[in-house]
ZAZA-775144 format. One record per residue (C-alpha): x, z, y; residue number from 1. Coordinates in pm, 1 decimal, padded with zeros to 6 digits, m for minus. Each point is the difference from the previous one (the first is absolute). Example, Ala and Ser with C-alpha at 12.3 -4.5 7.8 and 13.67 -1.06 7.14 Angstrom:
2
         c1         c3         c2    nr
    01230.0    00780.0   m00450.0     1
    00137.0   m00066.0    00344.0     2
# end
This chain:
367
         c1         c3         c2    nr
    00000.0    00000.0    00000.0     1
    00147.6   m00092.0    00333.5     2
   m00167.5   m00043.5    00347.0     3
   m00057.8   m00341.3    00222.5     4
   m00071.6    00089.5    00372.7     5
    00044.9   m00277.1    00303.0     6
   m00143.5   m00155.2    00282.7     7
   m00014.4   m00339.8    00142.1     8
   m00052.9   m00216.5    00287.5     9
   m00092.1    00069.4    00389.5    10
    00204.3    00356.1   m00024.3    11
   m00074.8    00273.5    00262.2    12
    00149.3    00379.3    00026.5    13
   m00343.7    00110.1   m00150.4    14
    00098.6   m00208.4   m00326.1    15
    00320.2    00034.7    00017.8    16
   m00083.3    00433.7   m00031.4    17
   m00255.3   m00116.2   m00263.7    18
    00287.4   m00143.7   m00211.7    19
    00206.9    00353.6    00016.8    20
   m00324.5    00164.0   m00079.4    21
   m00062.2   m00216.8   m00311.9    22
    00385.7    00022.1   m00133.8    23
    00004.1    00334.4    00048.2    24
   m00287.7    00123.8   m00218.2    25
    00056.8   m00276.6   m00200.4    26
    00299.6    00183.0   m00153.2    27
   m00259.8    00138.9   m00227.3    28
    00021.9   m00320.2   m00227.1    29
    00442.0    00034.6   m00022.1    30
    00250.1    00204.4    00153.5    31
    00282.1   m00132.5   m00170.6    32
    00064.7   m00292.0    00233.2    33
   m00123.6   m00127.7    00344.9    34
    00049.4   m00318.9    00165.8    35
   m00155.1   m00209.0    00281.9    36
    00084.8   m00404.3    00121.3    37
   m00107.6   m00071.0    00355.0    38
   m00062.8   m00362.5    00111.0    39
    00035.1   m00021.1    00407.9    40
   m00182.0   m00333.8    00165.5    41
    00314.3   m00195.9   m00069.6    42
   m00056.2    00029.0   m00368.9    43
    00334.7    00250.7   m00042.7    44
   m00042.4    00276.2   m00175.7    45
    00196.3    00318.3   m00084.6    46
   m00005.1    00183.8   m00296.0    47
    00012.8    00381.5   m00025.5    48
    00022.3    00221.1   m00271.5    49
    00060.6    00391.7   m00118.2    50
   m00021.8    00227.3   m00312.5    51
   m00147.1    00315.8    00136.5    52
   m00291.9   m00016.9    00265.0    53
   m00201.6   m00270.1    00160.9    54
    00115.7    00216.4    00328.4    55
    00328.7   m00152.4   m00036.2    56
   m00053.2   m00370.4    00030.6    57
   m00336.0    00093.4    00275.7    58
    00210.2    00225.0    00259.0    59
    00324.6   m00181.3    00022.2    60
    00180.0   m00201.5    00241.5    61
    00004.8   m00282.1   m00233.1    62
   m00337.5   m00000.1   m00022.3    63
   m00112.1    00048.3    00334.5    64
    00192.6   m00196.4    00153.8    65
   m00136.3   m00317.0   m00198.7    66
   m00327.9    00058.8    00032.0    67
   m00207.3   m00094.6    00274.9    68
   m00344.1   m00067.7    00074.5    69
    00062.3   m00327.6    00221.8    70
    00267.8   m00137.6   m00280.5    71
   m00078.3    00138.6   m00392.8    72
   m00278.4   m00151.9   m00162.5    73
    00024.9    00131.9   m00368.4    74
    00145.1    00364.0   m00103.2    75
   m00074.2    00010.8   m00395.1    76
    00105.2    00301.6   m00177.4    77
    00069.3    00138.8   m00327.8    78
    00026.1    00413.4   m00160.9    79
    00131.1   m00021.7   m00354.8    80
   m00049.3    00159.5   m00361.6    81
    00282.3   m00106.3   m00182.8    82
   m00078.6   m00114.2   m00348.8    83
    00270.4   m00294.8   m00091.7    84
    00360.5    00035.9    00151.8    85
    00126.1    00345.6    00151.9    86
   m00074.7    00148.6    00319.6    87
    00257.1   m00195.4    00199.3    88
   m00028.1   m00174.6    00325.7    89
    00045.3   m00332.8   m00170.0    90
   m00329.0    00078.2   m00167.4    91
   m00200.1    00068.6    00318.2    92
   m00266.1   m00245.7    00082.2    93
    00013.5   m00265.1    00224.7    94
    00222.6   m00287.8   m00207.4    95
    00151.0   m00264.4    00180.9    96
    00003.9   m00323.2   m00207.9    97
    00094.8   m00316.8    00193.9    98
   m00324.3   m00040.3    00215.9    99
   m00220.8    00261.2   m00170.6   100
    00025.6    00365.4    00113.3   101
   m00257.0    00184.3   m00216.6   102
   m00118.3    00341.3   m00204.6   103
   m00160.6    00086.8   m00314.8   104
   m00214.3    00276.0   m00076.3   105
   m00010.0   m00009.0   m00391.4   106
    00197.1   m00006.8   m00319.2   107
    00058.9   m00292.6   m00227.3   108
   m00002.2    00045.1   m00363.8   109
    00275.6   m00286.8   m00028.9   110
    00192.8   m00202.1    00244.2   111
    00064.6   m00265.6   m00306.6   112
   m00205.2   m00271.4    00138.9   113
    00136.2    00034.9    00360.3   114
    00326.2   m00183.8    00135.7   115
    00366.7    00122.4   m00016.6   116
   m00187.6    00347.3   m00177.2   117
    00353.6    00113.5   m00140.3   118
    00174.1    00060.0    00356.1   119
   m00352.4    00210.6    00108.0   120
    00026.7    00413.5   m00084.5   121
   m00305.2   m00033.1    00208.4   122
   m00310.8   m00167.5   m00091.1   123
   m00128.5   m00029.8    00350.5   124
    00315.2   m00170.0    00124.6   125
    00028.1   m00202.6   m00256.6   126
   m00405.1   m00080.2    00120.1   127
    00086.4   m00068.6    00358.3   128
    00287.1   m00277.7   m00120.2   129
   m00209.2   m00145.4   m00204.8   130
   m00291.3   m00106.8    00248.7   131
    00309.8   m00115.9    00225.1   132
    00113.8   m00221.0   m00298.2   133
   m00342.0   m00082.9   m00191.6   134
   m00242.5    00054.8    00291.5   135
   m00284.5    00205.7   m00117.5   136
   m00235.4   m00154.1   m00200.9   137
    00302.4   m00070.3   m00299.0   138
    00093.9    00376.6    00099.4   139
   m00345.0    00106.7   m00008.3   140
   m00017.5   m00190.9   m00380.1   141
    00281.6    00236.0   m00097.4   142
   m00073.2    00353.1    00149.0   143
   m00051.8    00175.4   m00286.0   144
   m00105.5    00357.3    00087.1   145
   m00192.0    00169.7    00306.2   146
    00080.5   m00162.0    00333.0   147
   m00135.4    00016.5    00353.8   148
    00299.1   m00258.1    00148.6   149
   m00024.9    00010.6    00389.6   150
    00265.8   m00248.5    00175.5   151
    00083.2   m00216.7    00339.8   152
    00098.4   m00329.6   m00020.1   153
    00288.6   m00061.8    00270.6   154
   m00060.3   m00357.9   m00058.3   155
   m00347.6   m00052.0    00115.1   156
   m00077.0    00313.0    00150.1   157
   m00236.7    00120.1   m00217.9   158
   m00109.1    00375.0   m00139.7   159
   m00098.6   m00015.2   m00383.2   160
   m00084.5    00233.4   m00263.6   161
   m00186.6   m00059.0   m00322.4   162
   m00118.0    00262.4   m00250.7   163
   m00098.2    00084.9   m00350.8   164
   m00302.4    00235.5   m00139.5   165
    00261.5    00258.3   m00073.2   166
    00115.6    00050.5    00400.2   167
   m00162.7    00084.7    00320.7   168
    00007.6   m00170.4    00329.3   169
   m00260.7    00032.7    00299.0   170
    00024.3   m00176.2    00304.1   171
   m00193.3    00020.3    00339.3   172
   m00047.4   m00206.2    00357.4   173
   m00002.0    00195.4    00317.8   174
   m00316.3   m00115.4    00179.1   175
    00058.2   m00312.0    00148.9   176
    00254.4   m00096.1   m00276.3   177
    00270.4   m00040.9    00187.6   178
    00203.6    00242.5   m00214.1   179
   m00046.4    00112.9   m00358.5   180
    00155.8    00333.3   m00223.3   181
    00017.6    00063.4   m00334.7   182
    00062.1    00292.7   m00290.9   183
   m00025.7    00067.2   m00326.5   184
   m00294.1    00249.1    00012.9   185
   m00277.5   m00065.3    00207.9   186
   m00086.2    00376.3    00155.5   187
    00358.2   m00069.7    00176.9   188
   m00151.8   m00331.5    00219.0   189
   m00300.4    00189.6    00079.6   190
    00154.5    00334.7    00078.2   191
    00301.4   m00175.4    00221.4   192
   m00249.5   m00240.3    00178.5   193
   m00266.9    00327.6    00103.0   194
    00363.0    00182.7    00100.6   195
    00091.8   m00253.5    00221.1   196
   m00357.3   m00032.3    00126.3   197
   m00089.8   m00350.5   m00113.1   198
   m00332.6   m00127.0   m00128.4   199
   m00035.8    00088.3   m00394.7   200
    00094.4   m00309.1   m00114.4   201
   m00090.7   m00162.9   m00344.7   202
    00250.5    00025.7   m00229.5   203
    00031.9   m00311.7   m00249.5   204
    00164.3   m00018.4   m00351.7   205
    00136.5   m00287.3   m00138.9   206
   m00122.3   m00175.2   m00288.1   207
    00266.5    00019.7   m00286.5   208
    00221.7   m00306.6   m00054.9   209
   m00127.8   m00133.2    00338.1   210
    00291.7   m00097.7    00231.7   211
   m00033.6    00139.2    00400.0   212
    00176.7   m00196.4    00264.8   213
    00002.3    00162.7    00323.9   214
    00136.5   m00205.1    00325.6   215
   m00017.7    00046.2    00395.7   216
   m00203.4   m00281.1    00182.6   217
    00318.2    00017.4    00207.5   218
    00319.6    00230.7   m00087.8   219
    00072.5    00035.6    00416.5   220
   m00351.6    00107.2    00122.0   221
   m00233.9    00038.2   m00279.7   222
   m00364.3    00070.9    00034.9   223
   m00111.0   m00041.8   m00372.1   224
    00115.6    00059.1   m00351.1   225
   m00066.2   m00273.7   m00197.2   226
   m00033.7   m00035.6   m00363.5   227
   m00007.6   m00212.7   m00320.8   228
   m00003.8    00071.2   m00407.0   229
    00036.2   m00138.8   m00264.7   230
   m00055.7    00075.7   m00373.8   231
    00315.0    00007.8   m00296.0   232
    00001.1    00043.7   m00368.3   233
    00110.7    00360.4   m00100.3   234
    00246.4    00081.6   m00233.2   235
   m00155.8    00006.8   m00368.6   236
    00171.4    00116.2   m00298.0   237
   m00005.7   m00241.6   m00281.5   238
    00148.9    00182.9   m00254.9   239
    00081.8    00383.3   m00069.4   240
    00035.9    00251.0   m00292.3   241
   m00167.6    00302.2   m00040.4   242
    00272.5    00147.1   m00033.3   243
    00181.3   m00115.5    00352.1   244
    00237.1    00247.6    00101.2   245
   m00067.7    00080.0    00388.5   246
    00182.1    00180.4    00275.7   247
   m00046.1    00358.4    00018.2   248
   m00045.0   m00045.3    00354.1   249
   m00304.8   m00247.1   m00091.2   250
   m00150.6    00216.1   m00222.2   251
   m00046.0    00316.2    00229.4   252
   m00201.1   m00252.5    00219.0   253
   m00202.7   m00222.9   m00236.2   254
   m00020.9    00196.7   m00317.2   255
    00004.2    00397.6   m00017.9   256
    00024.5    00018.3    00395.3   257
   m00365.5   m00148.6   m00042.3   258
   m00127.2    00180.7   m00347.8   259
    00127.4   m00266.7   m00203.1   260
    00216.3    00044.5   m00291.0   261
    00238.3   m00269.6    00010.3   262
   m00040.0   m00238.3   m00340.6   263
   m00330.5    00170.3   m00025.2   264
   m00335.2   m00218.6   m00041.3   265
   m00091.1    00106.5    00349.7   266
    00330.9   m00141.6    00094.4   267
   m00016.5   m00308.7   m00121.8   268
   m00384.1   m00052.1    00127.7   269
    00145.4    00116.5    00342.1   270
    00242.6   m00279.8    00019.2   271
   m00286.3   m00247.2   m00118.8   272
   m00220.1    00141.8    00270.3   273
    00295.6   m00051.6    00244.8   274
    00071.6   m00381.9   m00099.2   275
    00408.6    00150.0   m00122.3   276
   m00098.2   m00152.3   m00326.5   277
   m00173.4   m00353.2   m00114.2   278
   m00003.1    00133.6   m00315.2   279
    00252.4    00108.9   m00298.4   280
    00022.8   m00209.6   m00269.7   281
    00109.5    00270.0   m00316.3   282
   m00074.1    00095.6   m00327.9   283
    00204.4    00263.3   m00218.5   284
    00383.8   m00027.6    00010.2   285
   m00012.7   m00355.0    00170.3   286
   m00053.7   m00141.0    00296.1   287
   m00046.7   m00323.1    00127.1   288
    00313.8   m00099.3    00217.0   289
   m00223.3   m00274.2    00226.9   290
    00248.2   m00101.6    00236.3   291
    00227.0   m00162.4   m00257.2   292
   m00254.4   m00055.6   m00247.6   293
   m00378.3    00049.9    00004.4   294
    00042.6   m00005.0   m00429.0   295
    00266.2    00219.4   m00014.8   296
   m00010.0    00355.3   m00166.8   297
    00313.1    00234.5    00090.7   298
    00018.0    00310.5   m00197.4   299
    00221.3    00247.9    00173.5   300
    00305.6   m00064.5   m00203.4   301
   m00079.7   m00366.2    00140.3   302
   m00037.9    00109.5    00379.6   303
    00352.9    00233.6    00008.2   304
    00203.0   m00319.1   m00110.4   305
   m00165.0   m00180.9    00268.4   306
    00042.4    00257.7    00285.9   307
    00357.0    00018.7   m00136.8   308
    00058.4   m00341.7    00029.5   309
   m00138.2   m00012.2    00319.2   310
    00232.0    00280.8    00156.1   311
   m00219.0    00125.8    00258.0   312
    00171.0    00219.9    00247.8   313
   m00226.8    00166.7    00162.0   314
    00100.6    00195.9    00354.9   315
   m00132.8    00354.9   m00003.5   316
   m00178.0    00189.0    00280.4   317
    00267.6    00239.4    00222.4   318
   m00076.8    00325.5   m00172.2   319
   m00164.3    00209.6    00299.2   320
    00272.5    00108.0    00278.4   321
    00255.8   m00232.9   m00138.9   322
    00134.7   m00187.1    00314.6   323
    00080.6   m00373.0    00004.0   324
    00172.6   m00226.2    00303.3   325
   m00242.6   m00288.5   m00122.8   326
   m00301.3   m00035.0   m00112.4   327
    00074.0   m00400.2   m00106.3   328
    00284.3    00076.0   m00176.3   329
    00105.4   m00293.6   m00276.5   330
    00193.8    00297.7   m00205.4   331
   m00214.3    00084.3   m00328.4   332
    00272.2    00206.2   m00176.9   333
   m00313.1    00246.3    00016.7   334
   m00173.1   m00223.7   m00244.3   335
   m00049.5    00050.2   m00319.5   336
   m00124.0   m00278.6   m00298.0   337
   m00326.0   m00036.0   m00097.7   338
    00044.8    00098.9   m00345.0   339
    00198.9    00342.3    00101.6   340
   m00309.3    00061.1    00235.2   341
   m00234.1   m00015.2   m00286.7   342
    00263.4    00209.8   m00158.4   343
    00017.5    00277.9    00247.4   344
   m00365.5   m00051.3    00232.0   345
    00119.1    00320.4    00170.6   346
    00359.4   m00005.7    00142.7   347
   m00033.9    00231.0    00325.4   348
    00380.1   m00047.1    00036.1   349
   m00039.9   m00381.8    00102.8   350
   m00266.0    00153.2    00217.7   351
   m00313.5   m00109.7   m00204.6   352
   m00264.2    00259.9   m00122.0   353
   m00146.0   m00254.4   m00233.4   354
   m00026.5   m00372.2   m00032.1   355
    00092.1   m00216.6    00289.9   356
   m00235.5   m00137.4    00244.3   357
    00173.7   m00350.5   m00035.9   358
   m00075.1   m00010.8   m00368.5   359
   m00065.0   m00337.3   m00044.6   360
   m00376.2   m00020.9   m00188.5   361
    00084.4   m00256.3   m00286.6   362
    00300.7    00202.9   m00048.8   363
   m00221.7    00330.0   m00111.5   364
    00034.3    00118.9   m00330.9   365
   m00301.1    00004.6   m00187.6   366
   m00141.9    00321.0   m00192.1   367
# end
């Protein structure tokens, strides 16, 4: 769980104190990271980030001295809960990724299916480059996991974010719509707009897998935000065991976190209900290995020669308060094969309580 808080468009003081209002309480949602990028009329932008308080970023020269009502048109920020990768400042939200600056609130069950996944410790990085090098609607395709991804696009100018069923995001427009604000829980909009003594406004939730593009009807003197969407294909699981080893991390969140036991029947309906799965195709000892061969049968004898052969490294998560001087580091001495994972599913000293959250899904063992 992390929080999304930010405002856009014709920026005034009163905004500009309803943005420290809303990434201030919005610290409720993560406090192991906070980050903000402001975009002046120009279209630069600054990025700011801290490990310890929202105050930090909000009360600093740096800060202040970049924003400014006549000049800053976006201030997007983000308070994280650290699930994949330590609690480093590498790992605090917003990424930079060519012209894609962008958070995540949400945690993958794989990063297989996205680009470049083996230099990534964290999935939402690894997220941010891959809408700058797929766009979104192959990224989108590929998410596998909970996701609310909120980003600006240098290149046109343009505020996104697109969600699934399994994250939050409300959004609102000031009166005359020549601003808007947005958080992750909606008693936050309507307690910062009453605050700052602006009408109640109507707060609107987007539709999952629906794409928001937000733009100014002119970056130098708006008077309207202006928006279009568009609809993507989500990410659907075409093949999975039941018995998929998952993060620990994901399990706290989607299985016993929510009164699911993970591998249980309730489980597996879960992830049905949730689209994770398009269905498992599996029957005793075998399974059906689809991607090579819809006919196929691989006992499990059969599937550890293959995940041998493959030699799978897989990069572990930075065990919690381990420190790291990059966060897109090509250096996987930290992996380990696939067949000595299956071997040892929990090996806390390579800084994994359980299985991987890169575990590649055709790569799961079956029962």
């Amino acid at each position: 769980m992390c929080g999304l808080v930010g405002i856009f468009g014709k920026l005034t003081k009163v905004s500009m104190a309803m943005f420290d209002d809303l990434f201030t309480i919005d610290m409720i949602r993560g406090n192991d990271g906070h980050g903000v990028n402001i975009v002046q009329n120009t279209g630069k932008n600054k990025i700011l980030k801290d490990l310890y308080h929202p105050h930090n970023i909000i009360y600093n020269k740096p800060y202040r001295n970049f924003v400014d009502p006549n000049r800053t048109r976006l201030i997007m920020g983000h308070n994280r809960w650290a699930t994949v990768g330590g609690n480093v400042i590498e790992n605090t939200h917003p990424f930079k990724k060519g012209h894609i600056i962008g958070m995540h609130n949400g945690t993958l069950l794989s990063q297989f299916d996205l680009p470049d996944w083996t230099k990534f410790k964290n999935d939402s990085e690894n997220l941010i480059h891959s809408i700058n090098k797929w766009g979104i609607e192959k990224t989108w395709l590929n998410t596998d996991g909970a996701a609310t991804l909120l980003w600006w696009d240098k290149r046109d100018q343009t505020l996104n974010v697109i969600r699934n069923s399994q994250r939050p995001f409300l959004f609102a427009y000031s009166k005359d719509k020549s601003f808007m604000a947005w958080a992750s829980e909606k008693w936050m909009l309507e307690g910062i707009f009453a605050r700052h003594n602006l009408q109640h406004p109507d707060c609107w939730e987007p539709k999952p897998n629906i794409h928001f593009k937000w733009k100014l009807d002119d970056m130098d003197k708006p008077t309207k935000v202006e928006s279009v969407t568009e609809e993507y294909k989500p990410f659907t699981v075409w093949f999975r065991s039941k018995a998929a080893p998952i993060h620990s991390s994901v399990l706290t969140q989607y299985g016993t976190g929510m009164g699911r036991t993970a591998g249980s029947s309730e489980w597996d309906d879960y992830l049905m209900e949730e689209n994770f799965i398009n269905g498992s195709v599996h029957e005793g000892d075998k399974t059906y290995d689809i991607k090579a061969d819809p006919k196929a049968q691989l006992t499990l004898e059969e599937w550890s020669q293959q995940a041998a052969a493959d030699s799978a490294r897989i990069p572990f998560g930075e065990a919690s308060g381990e420190t790291s001087s990059s966060s897109t580091s090509d250096d996987d001495d930290e992996g380990l094969s696939l067949l000595e994972i299956m071997r040892n599913g929990n090996d806390k000293e390579n800084g994994c309580n359980g299985m991987p959250a890169v575990m590649p899904r055709w790569m799961r063992p079956p029962l």
